[in-house]
C-alpha positions as CSV (number, residue, x, y, z in Angstrom):
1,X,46.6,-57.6,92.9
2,X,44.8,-55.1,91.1
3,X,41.2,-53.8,92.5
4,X,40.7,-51.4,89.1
5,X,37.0,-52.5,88.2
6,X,36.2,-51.4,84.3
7,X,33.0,-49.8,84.2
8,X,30.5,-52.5,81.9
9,X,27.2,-53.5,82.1
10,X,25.9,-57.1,80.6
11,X,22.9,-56.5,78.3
12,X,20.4,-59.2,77.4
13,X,22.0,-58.3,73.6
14,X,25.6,-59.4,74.8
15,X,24.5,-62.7,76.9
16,X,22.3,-63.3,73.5
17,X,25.4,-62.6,71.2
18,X,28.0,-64.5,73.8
19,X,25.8,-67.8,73.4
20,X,25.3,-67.4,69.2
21,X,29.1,-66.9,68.2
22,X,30.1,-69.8,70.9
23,X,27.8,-71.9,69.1
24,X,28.9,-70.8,65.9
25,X,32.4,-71.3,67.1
26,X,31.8,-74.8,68.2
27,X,30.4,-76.0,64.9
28,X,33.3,-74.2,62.8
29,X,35.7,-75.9,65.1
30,X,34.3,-79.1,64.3
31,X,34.2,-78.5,60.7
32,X,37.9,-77.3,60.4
33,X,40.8,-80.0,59.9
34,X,44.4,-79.1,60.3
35,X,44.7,-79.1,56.1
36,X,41.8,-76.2,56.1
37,X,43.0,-74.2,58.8
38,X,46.5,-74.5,57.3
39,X,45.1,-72.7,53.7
40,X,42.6,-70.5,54.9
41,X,45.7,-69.3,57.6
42,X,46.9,-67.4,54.7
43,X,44.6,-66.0,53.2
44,X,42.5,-64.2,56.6
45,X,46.1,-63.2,57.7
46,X,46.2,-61.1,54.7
47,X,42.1,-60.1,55.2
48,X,43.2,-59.1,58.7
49,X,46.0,-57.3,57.8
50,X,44.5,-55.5,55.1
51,X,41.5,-54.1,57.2
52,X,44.1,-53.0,60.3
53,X,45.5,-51.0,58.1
54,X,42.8,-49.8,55.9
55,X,40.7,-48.3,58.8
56,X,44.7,-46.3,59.5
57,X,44.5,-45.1,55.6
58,X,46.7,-47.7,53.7
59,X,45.4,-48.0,50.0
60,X,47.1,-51.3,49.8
61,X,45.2,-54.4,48.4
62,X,44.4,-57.7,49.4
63,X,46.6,-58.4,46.5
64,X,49.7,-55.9,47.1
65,X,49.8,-57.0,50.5
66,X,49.5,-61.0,48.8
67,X,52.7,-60.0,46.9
68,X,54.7,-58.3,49.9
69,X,54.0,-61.8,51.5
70,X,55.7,-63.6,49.0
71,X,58.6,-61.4,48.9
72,X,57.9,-59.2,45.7
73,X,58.4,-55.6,44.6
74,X,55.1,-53.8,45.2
75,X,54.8,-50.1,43.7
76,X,53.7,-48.0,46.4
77,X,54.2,-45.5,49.2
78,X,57.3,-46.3,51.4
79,X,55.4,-45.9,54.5
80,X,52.2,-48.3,53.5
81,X,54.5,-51.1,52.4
82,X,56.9,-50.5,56.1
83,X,53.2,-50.8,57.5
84,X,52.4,-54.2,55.9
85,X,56.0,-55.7,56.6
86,X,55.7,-54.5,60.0
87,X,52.2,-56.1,60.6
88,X,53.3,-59.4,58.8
89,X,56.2,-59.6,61.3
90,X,53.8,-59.0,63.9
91,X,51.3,-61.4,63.1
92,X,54.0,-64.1,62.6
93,X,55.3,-63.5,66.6
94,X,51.2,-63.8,67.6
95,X,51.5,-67.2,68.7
96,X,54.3,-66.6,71.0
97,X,52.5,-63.4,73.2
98,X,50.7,-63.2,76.4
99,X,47.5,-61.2,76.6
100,X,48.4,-60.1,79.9
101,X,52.1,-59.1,78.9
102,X,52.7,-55.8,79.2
103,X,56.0,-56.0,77.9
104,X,54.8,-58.3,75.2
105,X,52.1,-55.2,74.3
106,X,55.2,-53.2,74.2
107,X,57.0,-55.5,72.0
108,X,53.9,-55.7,69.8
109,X,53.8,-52.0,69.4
110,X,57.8,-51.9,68.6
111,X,57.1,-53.8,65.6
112,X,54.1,-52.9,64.1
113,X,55.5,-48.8,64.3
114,X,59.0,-49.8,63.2
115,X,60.5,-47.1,61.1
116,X,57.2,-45.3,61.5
117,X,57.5,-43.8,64.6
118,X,59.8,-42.6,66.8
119,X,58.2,-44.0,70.2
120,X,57.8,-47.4,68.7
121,X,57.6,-49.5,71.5
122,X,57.1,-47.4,74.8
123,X,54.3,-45.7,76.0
124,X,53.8,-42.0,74.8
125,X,55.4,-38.6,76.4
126,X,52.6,-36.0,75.2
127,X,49.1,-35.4,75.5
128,X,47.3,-37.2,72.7
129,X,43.4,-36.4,71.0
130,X,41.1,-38.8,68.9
131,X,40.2,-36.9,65.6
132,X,37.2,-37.6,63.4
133,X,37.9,-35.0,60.7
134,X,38.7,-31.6,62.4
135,X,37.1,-32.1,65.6
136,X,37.9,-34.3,68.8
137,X,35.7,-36.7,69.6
138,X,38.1,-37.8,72.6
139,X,41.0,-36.4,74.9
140,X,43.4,-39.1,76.0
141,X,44.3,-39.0,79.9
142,X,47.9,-37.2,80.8
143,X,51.0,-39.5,79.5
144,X,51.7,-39.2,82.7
145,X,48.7,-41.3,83.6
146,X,49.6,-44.0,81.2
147,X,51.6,-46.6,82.8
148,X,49.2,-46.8,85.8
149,X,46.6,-47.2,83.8
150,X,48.1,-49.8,81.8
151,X,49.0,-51.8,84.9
152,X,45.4,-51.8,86.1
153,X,43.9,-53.0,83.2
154,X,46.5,-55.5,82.5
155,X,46.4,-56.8,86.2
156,X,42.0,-57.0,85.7
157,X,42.3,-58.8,82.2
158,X,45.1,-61.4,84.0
159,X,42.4,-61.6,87.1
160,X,38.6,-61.6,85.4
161,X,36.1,-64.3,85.0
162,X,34.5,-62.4,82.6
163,X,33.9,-64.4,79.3
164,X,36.4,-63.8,76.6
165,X,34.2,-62.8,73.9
166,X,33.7,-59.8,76.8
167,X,36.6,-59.3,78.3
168,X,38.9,-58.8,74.7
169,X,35.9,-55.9,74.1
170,X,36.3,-54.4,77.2
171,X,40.3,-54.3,77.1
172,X,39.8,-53.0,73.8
173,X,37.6,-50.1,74.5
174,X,39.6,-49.4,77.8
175,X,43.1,-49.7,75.7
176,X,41.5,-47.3,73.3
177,X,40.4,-44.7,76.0
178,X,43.6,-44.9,77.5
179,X,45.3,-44.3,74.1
180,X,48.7,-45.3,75.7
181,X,51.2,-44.4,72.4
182,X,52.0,-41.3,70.2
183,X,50.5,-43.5,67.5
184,X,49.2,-47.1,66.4
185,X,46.4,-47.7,68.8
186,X,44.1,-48.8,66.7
187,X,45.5,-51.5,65.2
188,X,47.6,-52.5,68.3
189,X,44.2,-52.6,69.8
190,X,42.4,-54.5,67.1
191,X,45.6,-57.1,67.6
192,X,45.1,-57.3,71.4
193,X,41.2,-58.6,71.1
194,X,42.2,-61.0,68.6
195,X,45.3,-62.4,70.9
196,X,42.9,-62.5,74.1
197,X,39.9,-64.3,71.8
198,X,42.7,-67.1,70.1
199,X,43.7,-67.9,73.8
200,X,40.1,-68.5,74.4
201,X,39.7,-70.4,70.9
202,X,42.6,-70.8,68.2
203,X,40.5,-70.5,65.5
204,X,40.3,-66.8,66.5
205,X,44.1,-66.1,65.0
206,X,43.1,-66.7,61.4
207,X,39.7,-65.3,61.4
208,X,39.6,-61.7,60.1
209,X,37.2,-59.6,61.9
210,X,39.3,-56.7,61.1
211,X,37.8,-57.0,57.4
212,X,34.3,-56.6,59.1
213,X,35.4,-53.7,61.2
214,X,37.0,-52.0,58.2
215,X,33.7,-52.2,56.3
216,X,31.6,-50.8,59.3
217,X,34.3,-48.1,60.2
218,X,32.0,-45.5,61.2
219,X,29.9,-47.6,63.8
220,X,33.6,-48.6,65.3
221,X,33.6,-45.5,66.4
222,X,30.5,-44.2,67.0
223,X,30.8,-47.1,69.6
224,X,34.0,-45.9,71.4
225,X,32.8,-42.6,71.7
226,X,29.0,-43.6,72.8
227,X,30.7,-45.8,75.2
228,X,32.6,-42.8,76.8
229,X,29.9,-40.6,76.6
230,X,27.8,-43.5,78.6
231,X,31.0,-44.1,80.9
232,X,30.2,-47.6,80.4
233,X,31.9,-49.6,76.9
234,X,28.3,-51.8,76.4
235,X,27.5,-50.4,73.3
236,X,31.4,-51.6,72.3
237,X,31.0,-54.9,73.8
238,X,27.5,-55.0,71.5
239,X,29.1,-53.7,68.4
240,X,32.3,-55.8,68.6
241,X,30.3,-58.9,69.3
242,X,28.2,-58.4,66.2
243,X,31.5,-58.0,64.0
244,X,32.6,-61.2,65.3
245,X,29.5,-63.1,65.1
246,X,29.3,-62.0,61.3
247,X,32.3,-63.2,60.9
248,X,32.1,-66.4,62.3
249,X,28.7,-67.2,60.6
250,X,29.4,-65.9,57.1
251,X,33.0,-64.7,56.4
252,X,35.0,-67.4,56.7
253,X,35.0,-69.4,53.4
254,X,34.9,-72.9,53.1
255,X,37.6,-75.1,51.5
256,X,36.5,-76.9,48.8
257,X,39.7,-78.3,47.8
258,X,41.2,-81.9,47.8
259,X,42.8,-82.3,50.7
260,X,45.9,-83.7,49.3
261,X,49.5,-83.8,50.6
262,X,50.6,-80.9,47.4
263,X,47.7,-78.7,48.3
264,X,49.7,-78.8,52.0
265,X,52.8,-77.9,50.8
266,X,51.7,-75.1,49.1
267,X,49.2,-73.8,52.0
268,X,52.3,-73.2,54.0
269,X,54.9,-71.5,51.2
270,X,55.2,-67.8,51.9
271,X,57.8,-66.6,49.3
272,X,60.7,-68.7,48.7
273,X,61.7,-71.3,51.1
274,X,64.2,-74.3,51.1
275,X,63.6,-78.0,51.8
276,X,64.3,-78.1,55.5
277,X,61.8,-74.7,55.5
278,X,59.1,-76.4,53.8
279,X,59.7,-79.7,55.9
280,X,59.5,-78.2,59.4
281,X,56.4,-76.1,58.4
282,X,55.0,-79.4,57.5
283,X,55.6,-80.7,60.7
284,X,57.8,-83.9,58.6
285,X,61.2,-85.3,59.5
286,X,61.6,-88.1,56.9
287,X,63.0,-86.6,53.8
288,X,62.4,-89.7,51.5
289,X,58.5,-89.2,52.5
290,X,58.5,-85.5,52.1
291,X,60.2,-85.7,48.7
292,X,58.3,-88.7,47.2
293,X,54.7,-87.8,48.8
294,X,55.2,-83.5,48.2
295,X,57.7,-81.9,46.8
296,X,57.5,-84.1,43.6
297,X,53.5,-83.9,43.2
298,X,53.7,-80.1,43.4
299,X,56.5,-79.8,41.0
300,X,55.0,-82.5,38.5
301,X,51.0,-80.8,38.8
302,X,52.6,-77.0,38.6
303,X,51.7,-75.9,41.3
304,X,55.5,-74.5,42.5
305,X,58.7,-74.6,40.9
306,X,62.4,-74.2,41.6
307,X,64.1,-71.0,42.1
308,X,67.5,-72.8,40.0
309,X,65.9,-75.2,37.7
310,X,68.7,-75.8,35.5
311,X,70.7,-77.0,38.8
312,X,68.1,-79.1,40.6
313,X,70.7,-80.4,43.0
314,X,71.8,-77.0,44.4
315,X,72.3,-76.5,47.7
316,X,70.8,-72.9,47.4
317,X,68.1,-74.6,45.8
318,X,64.5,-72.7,47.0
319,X,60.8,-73.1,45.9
320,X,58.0,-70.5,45.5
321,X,54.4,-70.8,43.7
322,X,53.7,-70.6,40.1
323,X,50.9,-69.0,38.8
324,X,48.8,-71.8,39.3
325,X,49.8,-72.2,42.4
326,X,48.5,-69.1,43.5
327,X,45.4,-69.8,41.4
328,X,44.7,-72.3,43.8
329,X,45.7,-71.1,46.8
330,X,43.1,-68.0,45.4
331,X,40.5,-71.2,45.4
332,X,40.4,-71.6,49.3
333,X,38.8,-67.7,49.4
334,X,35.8,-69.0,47.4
């Protein structure tokens, strides 16, 4: 068992934060049926996505990213569209990783830097520096330092009573000073606090506190580095905790929309997908029910249409959203 003790001091701030988002938590989970979680799934996977890789430098928008998720052409750099496929693989696997995992971490890594790097997927081989601009603000430990490092803070997250809320901030600041790979850090980083909070509370996996981090970039890391410079990640812990209490108190929208069995179907169609697709991510085995009570409504309102109209009956037969579809889908972002 691992003794490794981060070094972290609880503020009144951080007991004061701790109690305000787990309240705010606790009314949004009452608030949130399945049909809400299922629409607004979509739409702060693509939030989260786009301010991971924004804080990295990808120009992509909200809405490029919308249309790499529905399996379109998007005109743009090579690399920032790999980055986006990579990250929406990554984010569909979320569900299935442990926080403690190292090899799940390593997984992680593998396919978020997929065709980006060569080291995707193990830990780096050569000395590594933070930049801001042309100076360094922090000098990694040796790569040959890595792995054991690694190991201890995995074996403390898998062993520490520590709240959630605090423990994801201080892995996060401790995976950060560690800087374990040749590249992709921060947004395997960003990934890992969000796995260790949804463990904690599920609602955590579609609520986009990346957006928020993204828009206060240069406190991100004027945190990390005061936190190093204090030897003690507090001021992180403080600053990540505010992120998420914004979010949680005024970023995530509110669904307005009928909850209806159509609005359903088309909450869970990412690109084009067949009956049986569209049935399992519905959770429904009775096709008679599906057909009669979904597909039908959604075809007859507009809201999707068939990839072979003039063969209805095709076994290739797929369905995708029409403009109007999207329109609404648009609606559950406010």
């Amino acid at each position: 068992m691992s003794t490794y003790q981060p070094p972290y001091t609880i503020t009144p701030e951080i007991l004061n934060l701790v109690a305000a988002i787990s309240e705010a938590i606790g009314r949004l989970t009452v608030l949130t049926d399945q049909t809400r979680a299922l629409c607004l799934r979509r739409i702060n996977r693509v939030r989260t996505i786009h301010g991971s890789l924004a804080i990295e430098g990808n120009t992509l928008s909200e809405a490029q990213i919308t249309a790499i998720l529905e399996g379109k052409r998007v005109i743009a750099p090579p690399r920032e569209v790999q980055e986006v496929k990579n990250a929406l693989v990554a984010y569909d696997r979320f569900d299935s990783w442990k926080p403690e995992s190292d090899k799940d971490l390593l997984e992680a890594h593998r396919i978020l830097m997929s065709g980006l790097i060569d080291e995707a997927g193990s830990y780096r081989h050569g000395g590594v520096g933070v930049m801001a601009g042309s100076q360094l603000i922090h000098m990694a430990p040796p790569a040959d330092r890595v792995p054991h490092l690694m190991s201890d803070l995995f074996g403390w997250l898998a062993a520490t009573d520590a709240h959630s809320l605090i423990a994801s901030s201080v892995f996060h600041y401790e995976f950060e000073f560690i800087h374990p790979f040749a590249d992709g850090n921060g947004r395997i980083g960003r990934l890992w606090q969000s796995l260790i909070l949804a463990r904690w509370n599920p609602l955590f996996a579609d609520i986009p506190v990346e957006s928020l981090i993204f828009e206060h970039q240069a406190e991100y890391y004027q945190a990390l580095q005061e936190s190093t410079q204090k030897t003690d990640s507090a001021p992180f812990i403080a600053f990540m905790l505010r992120m998420i209490l914004d979010t949680v108190t005024t970023s995530t929208p509110e669904v307005s929309l009928e909850v209806s069995p159509e609005v359903r179907l088309i909450s869970v169609l990412a690109g084009e997908m067949t009956r049986q697709q569209l049935k399992e991510a519905l959770g429904l085995k009775d096709d008679e029910h599906f057909r009669k009570s979904y597909l039908l409504p959604a075809l007859e309102t507009g809201l999707i249409e068939m990839t072979i109209p003039d063969k209805p009956r095709s076994s290739k037969q797929k369905y995708r959203l029409t403009d109007k579809g999207r329109q609404m889908m648009g609606q559950c972002s406010g």
